[in-house]
N, C-alpha and C positions, 0 to 999 in steps of 0.2 A: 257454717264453720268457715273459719278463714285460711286461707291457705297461701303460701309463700311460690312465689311465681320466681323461679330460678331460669337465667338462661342454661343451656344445654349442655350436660356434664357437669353443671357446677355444683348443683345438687349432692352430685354422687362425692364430687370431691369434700363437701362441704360435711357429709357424713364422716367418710373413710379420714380427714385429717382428725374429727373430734373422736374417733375412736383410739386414732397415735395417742392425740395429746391424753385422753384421760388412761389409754391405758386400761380398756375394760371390753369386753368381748361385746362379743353384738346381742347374745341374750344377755348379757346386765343391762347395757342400753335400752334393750327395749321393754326391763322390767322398769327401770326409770321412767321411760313415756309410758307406762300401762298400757304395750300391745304386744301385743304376739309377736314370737320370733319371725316369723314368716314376714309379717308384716314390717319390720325396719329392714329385709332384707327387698322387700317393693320399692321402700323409699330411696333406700340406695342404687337401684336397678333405673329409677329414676320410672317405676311402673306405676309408681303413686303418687301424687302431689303432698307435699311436709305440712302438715297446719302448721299454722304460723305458733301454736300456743309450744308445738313440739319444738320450733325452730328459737324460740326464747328461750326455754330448758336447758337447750344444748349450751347457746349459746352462753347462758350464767352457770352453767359445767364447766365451760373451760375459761370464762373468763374472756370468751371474745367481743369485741364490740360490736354492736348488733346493724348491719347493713339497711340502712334507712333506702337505700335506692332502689332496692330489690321488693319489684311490687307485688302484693296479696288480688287474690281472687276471692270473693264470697260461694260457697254452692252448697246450695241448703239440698242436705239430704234426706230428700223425699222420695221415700222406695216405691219402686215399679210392683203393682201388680202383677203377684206371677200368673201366670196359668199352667193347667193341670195338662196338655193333650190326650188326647183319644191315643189308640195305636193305629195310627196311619202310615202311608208309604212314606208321605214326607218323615215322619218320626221315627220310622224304622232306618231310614237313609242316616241320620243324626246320629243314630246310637249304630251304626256302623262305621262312619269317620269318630264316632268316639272310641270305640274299637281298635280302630286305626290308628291313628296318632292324637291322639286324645286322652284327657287325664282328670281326676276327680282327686278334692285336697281336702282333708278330714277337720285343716284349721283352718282356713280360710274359707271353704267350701267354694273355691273356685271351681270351676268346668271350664278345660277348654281343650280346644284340637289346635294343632300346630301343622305348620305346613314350609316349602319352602320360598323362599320373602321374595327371589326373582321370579321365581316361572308359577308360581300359584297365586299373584295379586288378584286376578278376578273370580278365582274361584276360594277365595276368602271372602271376597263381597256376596258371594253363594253362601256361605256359614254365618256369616251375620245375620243373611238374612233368614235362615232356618232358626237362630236363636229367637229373632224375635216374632215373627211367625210363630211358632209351636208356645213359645214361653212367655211371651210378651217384655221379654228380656232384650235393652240396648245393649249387644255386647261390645266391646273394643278391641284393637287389635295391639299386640305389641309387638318390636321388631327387634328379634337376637340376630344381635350381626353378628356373636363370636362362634353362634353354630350356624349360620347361615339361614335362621327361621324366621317367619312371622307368625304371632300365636297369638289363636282370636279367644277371648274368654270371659266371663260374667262370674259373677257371684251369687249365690243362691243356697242357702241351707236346704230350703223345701225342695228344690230341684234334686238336689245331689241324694237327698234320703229318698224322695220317690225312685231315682234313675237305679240305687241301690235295692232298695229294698220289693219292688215291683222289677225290674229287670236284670237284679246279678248285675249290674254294672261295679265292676269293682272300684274304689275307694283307696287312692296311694297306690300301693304296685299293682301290677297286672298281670306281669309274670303269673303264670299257674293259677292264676283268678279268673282269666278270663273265657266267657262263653256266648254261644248265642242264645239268646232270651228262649226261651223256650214257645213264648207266644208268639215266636216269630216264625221258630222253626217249623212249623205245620200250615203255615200258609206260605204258598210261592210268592203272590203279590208282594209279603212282604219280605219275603226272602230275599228276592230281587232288589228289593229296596235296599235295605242291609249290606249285601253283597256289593251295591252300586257305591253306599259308604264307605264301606272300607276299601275299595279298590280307590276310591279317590282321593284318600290319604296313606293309603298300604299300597299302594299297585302300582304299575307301570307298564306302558307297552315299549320294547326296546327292539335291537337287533338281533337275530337267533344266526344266519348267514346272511351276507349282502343284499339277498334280495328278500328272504324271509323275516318274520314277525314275530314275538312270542312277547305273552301275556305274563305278568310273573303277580303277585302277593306275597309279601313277605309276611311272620311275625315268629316273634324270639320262644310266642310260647309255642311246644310242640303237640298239647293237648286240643289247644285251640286250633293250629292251622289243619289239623287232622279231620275237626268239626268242620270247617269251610270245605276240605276236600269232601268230605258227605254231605254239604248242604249245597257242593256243586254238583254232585252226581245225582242229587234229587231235583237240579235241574235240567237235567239230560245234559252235562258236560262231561268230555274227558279231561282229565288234568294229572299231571307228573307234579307227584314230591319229592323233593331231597332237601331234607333236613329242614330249615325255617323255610324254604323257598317252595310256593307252589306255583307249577307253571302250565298253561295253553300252550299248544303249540301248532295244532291244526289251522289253516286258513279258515277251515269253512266255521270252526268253532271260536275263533276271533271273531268274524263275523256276526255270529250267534250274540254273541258276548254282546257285541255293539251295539245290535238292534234288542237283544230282551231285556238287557242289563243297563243298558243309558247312561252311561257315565254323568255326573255333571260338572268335572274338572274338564276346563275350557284345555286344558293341557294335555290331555288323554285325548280327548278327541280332533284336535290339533293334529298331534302325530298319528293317529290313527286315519285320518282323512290326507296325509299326506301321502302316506304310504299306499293308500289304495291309488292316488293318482298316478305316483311314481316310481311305486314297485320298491321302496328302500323305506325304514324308518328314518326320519330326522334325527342326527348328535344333539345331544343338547346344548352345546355351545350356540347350533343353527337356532336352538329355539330361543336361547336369549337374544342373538341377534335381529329376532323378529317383531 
């Protein structure tokens, strides 16, 4: 299929004026190109490249002349072999930053974790490479500047109904959906694994006083983070909740944290090896400066 090679923002603009001019919401448009609403809202996000056959549509919608200068790419879509994973640490780790800040789309059958786009670039290049590792899936990254994210993500029906229907991964919200796999919860290997996911898109280590540390995981659901606080006390932690926030707050159990739990955000353990050198955690201003 051919696709129209738009310089940058032009795309979006090149959408958003033929919606003025015609006058029709973005699901009629996208019942005109026969694709999903989801899908012209990609094309305008500028998450998608326009086939050119979409971009001749529009363009004899409104009656515009068709940009001869603006060039096409060819890419023949030929789908990646998925695979199935085993339940392994690595897999467990995955479906914990999915947990975290991760999300599963019932029309698109996207999957993906979101992170943020200055202080998490390499521990993005960590999640791409778990996608294709476990699934054999190239994933991509896209970058929202207006919340300040980068969000890595693949497409896959078969993914999304296994991760669903073999793990309770929920599907659209998460709110009050979500839980830990049950085949996770009875093995610590992979508890730890899990646990190490979601802190690396749910967690943080910050400032508690100047010269102390604390551990925090957030999430909105209270069903869930009540489950993390018992699957950290099954692994001999203490931890304080209040309300969405769970938190560490012992040295020695930070500590803990570090060595069983292994972060793999290059960001976490950044600050966490600074602070043991210099007795303060790092602002995060210092860590973009770095």
């Amino acid at each position: 299929m051919k696709y129209v090679i738009f310089p940058k923002g032009k795309q979006t603009q090149f959408l958003i004026e033929t919606k003025e001019k015609t006058k029709k919401s973005w699901e009629k448009l996208a019942q005109i190109l026969k694709v999903s609403r989801s899908m012209i809202f990609f094309y305008r996000n500028e998450h998608s490249k326009l086939p050119r056959k979409h971009y001749l549509t529009l363009c004899r919608l409104t009656n515009t002349k068709i940009d001869l200068s603006l060039r096409t790419m060819q890419i023949k879509n030929k789908s990646e072999k998925i695979k199935i994973p085993s339940l392994t640490e690595k897999f467990a780790e995955f479906l914990g930053a999915l947990a975290g800040d991760g999300h599963m789309n019932k029309i698109t059958y996207e999957i993906s974790i979101s992170m943020d786009k200055d202080l998490d670039k390499k521990y993005s290049m960590h999640v791409l490479k778990l996608y294709k590792d476990l699934f054999g899936i190239t994933a991509r990254t896209y970058t929202q500047k207006e919340c300040n994210k980068i969000k890595c993500f693949a497409y896959s029906k078969e993914v999304v109904n296994h991760l669903s229907s073999t793990y309770s991964v929920p599907i659209g919200k998460k709110k009050g959906n979500l839980k830990i796999p049950k085949q996770i919860k009875s093995n610590k290997p992979l508890l730890r694994a899990y646990i190490r996911g979601l802190f690396d898109t749910d967690g943080s280590i910050h400032r508690h006083h100047p010269k102390t540390a604390m551990l925090g995981i957030i999430s909105r659901d209270p069903i869930f983070i009540k489950e993390v606080k018992q699957a950290l006390l099954t692994l001999n932690f203490t931890t304080s909740l209040s309300n969405k926030n769970l938190y560490i707050y012992k040295k020695k159990e930070i500590d803990k944290f570090f060595k069983e739990i292994k972060p793999s955000n290059v960001k976490h353990n950044y600050k966490y090896t600074y602070y043991k050198k210099h007795q303060r955690v790092p602002l995060t201003k210092e860590l973009i400066k770095r």
